[in-house]
N, C-alpha and C positions, 0 to 999 in steps of 0.2 A: 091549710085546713083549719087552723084555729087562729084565725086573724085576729078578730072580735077579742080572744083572750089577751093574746099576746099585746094590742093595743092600750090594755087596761095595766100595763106594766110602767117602767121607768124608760126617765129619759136623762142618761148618766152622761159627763162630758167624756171625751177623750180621753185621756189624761196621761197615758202613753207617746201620746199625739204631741201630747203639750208639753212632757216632757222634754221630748226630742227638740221641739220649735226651740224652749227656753235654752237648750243647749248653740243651739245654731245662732240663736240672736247673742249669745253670749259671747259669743266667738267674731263676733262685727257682721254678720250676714242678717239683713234685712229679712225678715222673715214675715208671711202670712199665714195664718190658719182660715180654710174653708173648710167649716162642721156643715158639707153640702144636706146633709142627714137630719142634723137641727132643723135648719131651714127650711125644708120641705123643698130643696131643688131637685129636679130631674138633671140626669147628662149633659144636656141641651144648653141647659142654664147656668150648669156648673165650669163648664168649657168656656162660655161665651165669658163668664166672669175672669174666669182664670186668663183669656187670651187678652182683656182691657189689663188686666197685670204687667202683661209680658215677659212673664216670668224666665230666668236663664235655666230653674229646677226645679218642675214639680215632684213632688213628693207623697205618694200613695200609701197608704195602711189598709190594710183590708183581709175579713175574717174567710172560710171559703165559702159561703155561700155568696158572698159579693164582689169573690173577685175578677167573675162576667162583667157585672156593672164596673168595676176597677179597669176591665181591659175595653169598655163599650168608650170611657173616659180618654182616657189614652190613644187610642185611634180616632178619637177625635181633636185630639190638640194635635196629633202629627199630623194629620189631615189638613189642618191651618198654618202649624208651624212644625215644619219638621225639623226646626235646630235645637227645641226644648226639648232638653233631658228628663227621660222618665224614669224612675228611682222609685220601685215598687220596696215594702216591707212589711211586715206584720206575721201574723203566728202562721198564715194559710202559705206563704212565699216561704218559711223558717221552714214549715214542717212538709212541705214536696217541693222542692227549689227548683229541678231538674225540668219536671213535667209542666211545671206551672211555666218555665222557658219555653219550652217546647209548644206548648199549646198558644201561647200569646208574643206575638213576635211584638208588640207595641211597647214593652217592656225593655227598655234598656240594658239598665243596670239594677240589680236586687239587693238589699240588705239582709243576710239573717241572724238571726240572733237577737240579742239587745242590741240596739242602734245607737245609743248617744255615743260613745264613741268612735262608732266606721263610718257614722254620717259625718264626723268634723274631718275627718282626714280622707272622705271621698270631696268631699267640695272641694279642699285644700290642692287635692290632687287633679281635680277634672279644671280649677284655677289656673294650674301651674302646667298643666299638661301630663303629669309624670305619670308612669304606670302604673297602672287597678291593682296589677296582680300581686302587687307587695300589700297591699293592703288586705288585713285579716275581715272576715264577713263580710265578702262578695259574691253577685253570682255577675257573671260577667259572659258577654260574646265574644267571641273569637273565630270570626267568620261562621260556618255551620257548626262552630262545636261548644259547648256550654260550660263555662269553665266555674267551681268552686273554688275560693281560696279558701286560705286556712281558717279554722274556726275562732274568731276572736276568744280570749276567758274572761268570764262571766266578772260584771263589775262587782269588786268586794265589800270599796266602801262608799256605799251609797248615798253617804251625807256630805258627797262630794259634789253633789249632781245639784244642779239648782231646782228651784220650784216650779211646780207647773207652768207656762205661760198662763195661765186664767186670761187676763186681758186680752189674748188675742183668740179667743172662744169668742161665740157670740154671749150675749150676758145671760153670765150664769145665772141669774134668778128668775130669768124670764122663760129661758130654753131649753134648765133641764130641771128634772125634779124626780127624785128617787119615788120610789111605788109606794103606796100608801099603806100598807101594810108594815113599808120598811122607816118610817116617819113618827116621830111624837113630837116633833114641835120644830116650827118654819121660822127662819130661812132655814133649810137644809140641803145638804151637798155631800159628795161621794171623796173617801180618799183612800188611798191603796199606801200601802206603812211597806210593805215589804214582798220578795220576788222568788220562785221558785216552792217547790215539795216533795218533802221526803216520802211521802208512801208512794202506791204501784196501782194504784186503780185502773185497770184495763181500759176506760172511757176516756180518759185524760189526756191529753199533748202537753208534755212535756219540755219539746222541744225549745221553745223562746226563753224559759229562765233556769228549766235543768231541774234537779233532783235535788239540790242543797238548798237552802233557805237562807236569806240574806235580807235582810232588815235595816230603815232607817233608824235612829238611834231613836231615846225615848223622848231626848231633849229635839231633835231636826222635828219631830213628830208634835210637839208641844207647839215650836216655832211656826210651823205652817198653821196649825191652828187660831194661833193668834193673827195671823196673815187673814186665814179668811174670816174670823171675826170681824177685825176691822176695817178690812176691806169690803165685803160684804155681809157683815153683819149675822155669820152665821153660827147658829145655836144647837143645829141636829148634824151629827153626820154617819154615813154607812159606811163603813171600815169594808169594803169589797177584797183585804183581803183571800187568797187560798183556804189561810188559816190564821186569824191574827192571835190565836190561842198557841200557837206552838211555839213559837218563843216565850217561851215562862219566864226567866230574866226580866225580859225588857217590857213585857205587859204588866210584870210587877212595880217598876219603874214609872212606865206610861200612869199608870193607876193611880199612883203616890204622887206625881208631879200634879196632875188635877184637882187633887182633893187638897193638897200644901199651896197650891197658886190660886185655890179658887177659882178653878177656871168654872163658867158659867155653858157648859154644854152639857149636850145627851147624843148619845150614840147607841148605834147596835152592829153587831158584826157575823164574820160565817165563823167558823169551826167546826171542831170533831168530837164527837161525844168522848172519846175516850182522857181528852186531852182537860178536862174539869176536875174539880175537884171543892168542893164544900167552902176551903178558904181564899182560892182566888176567885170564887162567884161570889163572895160576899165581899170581896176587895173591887171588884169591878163595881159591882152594884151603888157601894159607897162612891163611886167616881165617876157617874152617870151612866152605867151600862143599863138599858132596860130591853134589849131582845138581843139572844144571837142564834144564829140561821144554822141548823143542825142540818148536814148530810146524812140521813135515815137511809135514803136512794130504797129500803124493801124493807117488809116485815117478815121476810122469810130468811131464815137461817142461810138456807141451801141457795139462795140468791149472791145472798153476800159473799159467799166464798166462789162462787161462780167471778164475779165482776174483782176479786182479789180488794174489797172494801178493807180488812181485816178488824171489823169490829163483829162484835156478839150482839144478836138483839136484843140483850141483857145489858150490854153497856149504854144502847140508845136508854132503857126503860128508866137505869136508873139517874144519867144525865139529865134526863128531864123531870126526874123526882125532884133532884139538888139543884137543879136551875129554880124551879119554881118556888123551890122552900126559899132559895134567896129572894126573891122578888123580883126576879127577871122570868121575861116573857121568850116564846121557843116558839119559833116559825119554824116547822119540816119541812126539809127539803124531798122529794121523792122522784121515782123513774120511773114506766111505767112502758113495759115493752122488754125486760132487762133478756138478758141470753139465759136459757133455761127455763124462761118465763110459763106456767103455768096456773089455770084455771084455781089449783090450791093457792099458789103461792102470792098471787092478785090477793084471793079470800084473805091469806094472813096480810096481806101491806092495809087491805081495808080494815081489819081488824085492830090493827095498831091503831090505824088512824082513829076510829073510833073511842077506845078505851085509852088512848093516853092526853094529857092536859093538855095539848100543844095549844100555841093561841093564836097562831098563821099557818099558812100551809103555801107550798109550790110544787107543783111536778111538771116534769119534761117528761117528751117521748124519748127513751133511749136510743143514743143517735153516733154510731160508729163516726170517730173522725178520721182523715189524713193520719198517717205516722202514731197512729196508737196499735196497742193488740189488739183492740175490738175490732181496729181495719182489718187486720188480718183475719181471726180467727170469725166474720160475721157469716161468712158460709155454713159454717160446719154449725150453725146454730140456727138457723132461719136464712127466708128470702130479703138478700140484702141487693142495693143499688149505690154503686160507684159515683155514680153523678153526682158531681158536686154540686149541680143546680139542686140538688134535693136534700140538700143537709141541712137539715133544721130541725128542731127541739121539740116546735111547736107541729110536727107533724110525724103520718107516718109513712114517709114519702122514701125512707134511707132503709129501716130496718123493720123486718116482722118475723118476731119470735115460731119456732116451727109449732106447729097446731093450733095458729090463732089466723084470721083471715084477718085485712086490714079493718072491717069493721067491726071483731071484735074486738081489738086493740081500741078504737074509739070509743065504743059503748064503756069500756072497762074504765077507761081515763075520764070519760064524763062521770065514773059512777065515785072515782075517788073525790072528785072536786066536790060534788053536789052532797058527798057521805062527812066533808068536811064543813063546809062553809052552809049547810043546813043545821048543825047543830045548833042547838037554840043559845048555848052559852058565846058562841061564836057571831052570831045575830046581834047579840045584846050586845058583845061588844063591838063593834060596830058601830051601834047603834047611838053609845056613849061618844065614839068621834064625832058624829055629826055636831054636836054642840061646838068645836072650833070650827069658825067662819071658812079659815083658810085653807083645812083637812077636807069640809065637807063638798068642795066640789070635787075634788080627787076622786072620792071616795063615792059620790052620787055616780063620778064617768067611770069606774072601775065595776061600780054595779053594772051598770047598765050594759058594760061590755060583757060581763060572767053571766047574767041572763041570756045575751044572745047567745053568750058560749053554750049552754048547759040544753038549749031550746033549738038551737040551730040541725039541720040535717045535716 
């Protein structure tokens, strides 16, 4: 439904992906990455590459709305070679393991959970011959019946784990590039510091890193830095952490080591309003922080405690006073469809938007997934749709709040984009990126997709 928008977004590496690879080539296994997705290949093409490989294991990751295309994949290398192992994983296979068997028989063997560790000791094992089922985070066959092993625990210390493969992405500088919004100054690149979250948001999956929070240290995090500085030469990056704010410790640390080393970068990242505070926004600010990505998700009280956010709209109001007085910039994050959702309560999220500085903006359509409580509880709240072919953000193909028709959920979401990105202070800036070379074509294709967005039937 909102193609056009979604187009004018980022195009981030893997890096889960890469993690995993950099783990398996670690280990003596020749490894390749195909970002078929980068590239702009279809099936067809991605197959045909993968079969000049000859690969002994393919290896799938995939969210669920793509894990049709993940199984369109697969039936087509067993089609050519039925002796290559198909070794599916990622958050969609973590968080419905059973079904996702059941539905695609092209699927081998599954990982779930976090994978660098059951991918070294599944090769080792499918090597050596010896049996799956000692091995912890598998879903495995066993003639008609679908067997889980045990749940791997979650890795603790992360700065054990090597660096992303970068090199076997296609090149980074050419094929991904964070959204322009999330950009103050090129080369820039995406990096993920740490794994899991502690609160209960009903929209969430949880599954793949869990409820505790586990973090690289401040110094592994300094090190990679340097890696992509000189490796490619990078000066911006998007901290895609959950929450890179909830570790206070080691953001304190992180902060300190940049500003003592000199290091020559700028960054922005997500967080939680609540999780600020006057002297780590001026400690970040000092160490190149200049935007981080607030989850607002509504301007209505009664929403938030609906979806279990657990902040006040009073904690968003005044995290974005204290961000600003530092001189850092606040991109809102919002939803728009939420359960409970009401004609009022639209009015207060536009109202917010309105009357507060923010100086970005993003919203999704609220979009029940797999294994969260929104799956469950999306009846009792509106006309919701199972199909996983209809899970996506950018539309409202999954869920509709009760007394809203699907087009008024549209009209209401075009009204928040257009009630934001019409402001004139919001124009102007803007208007101010056009002046670098490298911003401004991003930023001319990112218009041109929100006018189609905003004007589109």
């Amino acid at each position: 439904m909102y193609k056009s928008l979604a187009e004018a977004g980022s195009e981030l590496p893997p890096l889960g992906l890469a993690t995993v690879a950099a783990v398996t080539r670690q280990e003596g296994y020749n490894t390749l990455i195909l970002d078929a997705l980068a590239l702009g290949m279809n099936s067809q093409e991605t197959v045909e590459w993968i079969l000049k490989e000859n690969p002994d294991y393919v290896g799938i990751t995939s969210v669920t709305k793509a894990i049709f295309n993940a199984a369109d994949v697969a039936k087509l290398i067993k089609k050519h070679n039925s002796k290559i192992k198909i070794i599916i994983g990622g958050p969609h296979v973590t968080a419905v393991p059973i079904e996702t068997f059941q539905r695609f028989k092209e699927f081998d063997i599954g990982v779930f959970g976090e994978g660098e560790e059951t991918i070294v000791e599944l090769l080792q094992a499918l090597d050596s011959q010896k049996d799956l089922k000692k091995i912890k985070g598998l879903i495995l066959r066993d003639g008609k019946k679908i067997i889980l092993t045990e749940r791997r625990p979650y890795i603790k210390d992360l700065d054990k784990l090597p660096f992303p493969a970068w090199d076997l992405l296609p090149d980074l500088l050419k094929y991904y590039q964070p959204a322009a919004d999330t950009i103050n100054r090129f080369p820039a690149t995406l990096l993920v510091t740490s794994r899991g979250c502690p609160y209960q948001c009903i929209f969430c999956d949880r599954s793949v890193f869990g409820n505790v929070v586990r973090g690289f240290s401040a110094d592994y995090i300094i090190k990679m830095i340097n890696h992509l500085q000189k490796t490619y030469g990078i000066k911006e990056l998007f901290i895609e952490d959950d929450n890179f704010l909830v570790l206070r410790k080691r953001l304190v640390e992180f902060c300190n080591k940049i500003i003592e080393e000199k290091i020559d970068i700028t960054w922005s990242c997500l967080g939680r309003v609540d999780n600020v505070d006057e002297e780590i926004l001026k400690l970040m600010k000092k160490a190149g922080c200049w935007q981080i990505n607030y989850g607002f998700e509504s301007g209505s009280q009664r929403i938030l405690d609906i979806i279990n956010k657990k902040i006040k709209v009073e904690d968003s109001e005044r995290a974005v006073a204290i961000t600003r007085k530092a001189g850092i910039k606040v991109k809102g994050l919002f939803m728009m469809g939420n359960f409970g959702e009401t004609k009022e309560s639209i009015s207060e999220t536009i109202n917010f938007i309105k009357r507060m500085p923010i100086t970005d903006f993003h919203m999704t359509c609220f979009t029940p997934m797999p294994n969260t409580k929104a799956w469950e509880e999306a009846p009792k709240y509106g006309w919701f749709n199972p199909d996983w072919r209809k899970i996506s953000a950018w539309s409202v193909e999954n869920f509709i709040p009760k007394g809203f028709t699907r087009e008024d959920i549209e009209k209401y979401y075009r009204k928040c984009w257009k009630t934001f990105y019409f402001k004139p202070p919001v124009i102007w800036d803007y208007l101010k990126k056009l002046k670098n070379n490298r911003m401004r074509k991003k930023i001319i294709k990112s218009s041109f997709n929100f006018i189609k967005f905003v004007t589109e039937k």
